[in-house]
C-alpha positions in Angstrom: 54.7 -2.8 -90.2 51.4 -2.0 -91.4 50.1 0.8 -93.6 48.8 4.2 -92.4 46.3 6.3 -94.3 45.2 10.1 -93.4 41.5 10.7 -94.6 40.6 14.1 -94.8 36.7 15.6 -95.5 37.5 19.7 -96.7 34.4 22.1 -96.8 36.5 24.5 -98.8 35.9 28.2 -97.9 37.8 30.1 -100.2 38.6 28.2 -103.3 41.1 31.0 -104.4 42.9 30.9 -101.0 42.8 26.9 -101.4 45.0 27.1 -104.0 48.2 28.5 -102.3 47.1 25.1 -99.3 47.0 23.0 -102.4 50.5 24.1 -103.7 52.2 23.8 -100.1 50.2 20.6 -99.3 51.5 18.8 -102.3 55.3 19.7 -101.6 54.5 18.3 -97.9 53.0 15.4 -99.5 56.1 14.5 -101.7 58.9 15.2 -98.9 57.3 13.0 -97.1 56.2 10.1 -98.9 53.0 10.1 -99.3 50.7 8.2 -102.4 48.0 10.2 -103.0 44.7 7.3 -103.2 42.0 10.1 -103.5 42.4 14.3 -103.8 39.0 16.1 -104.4 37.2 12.7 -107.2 33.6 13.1 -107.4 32.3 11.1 -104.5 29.0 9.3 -104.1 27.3 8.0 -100.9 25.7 4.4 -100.6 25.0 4.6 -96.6 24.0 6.7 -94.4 23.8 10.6 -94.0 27.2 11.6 -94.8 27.3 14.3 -96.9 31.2 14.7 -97.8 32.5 17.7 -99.7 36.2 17.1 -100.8 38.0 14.4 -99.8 41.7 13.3 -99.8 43.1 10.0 -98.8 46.9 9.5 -98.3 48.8 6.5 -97.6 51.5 6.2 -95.8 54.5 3.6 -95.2 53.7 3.5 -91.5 51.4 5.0 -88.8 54.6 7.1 -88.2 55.3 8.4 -91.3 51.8 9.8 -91.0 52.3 11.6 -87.9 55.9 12.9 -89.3 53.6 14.3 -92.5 51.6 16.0 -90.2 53.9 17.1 -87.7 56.0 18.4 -89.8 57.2 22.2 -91.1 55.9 21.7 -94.5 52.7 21.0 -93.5 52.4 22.7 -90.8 53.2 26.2 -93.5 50.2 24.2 -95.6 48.2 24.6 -92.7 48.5 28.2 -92.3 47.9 28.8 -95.7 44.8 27.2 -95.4 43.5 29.2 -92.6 40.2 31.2 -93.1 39.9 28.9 -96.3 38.9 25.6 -95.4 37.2 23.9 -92.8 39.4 20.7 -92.1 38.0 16.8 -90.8 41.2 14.8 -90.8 41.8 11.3 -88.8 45.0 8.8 -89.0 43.5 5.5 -89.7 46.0 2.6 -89.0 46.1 0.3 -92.0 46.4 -3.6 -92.3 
């Protein structure tokens, strides 16, 4: 079963608000598994015009454990805490 790997690009809005995400995001993060690869490192571009701001990369067991992350009531109270905070980019990339 291969590997699955959320990548998220955060313009951060409110950086005190961001804190509370932070808190619930990590407790979502650890009931469900996930290695933290990447969470905010200084980040530099070598192509293109992408100009990220913060960005996280998770992996996950499976493409499902993923979606249960994501799906889930931990996150989804991480997700409201981040509202008016954050502007979120997040894809599922299905790893090898």
């Amino acid at each position: 079963m291969p590997s699955a790997y959320i990548l998220a690009n955060v313009q951060v809005t409110n950086p005190t608000q961001y804190e509370e995400y932070k808190k619930f995001s990590s407790a979502a993060m650890q009931a469900h598994g996930a290695e933290v690869c990447v969470r905010g490192g200084r980040v530099e571009v070598l192509e293109g015009d992408w100009t990220p701001d913060r960005v996280v990369l998770l992996k996950f067991a499976s493409v499902e454990a993923a979606r249960a992350f994501n799906d889930s009531p931990e996150y989804g109270q991480a997700r409201a805490a981040r509202q008016g905070a954050a502007v979120m980019r997040m894809v599922l990339i299905e790893g090898v």
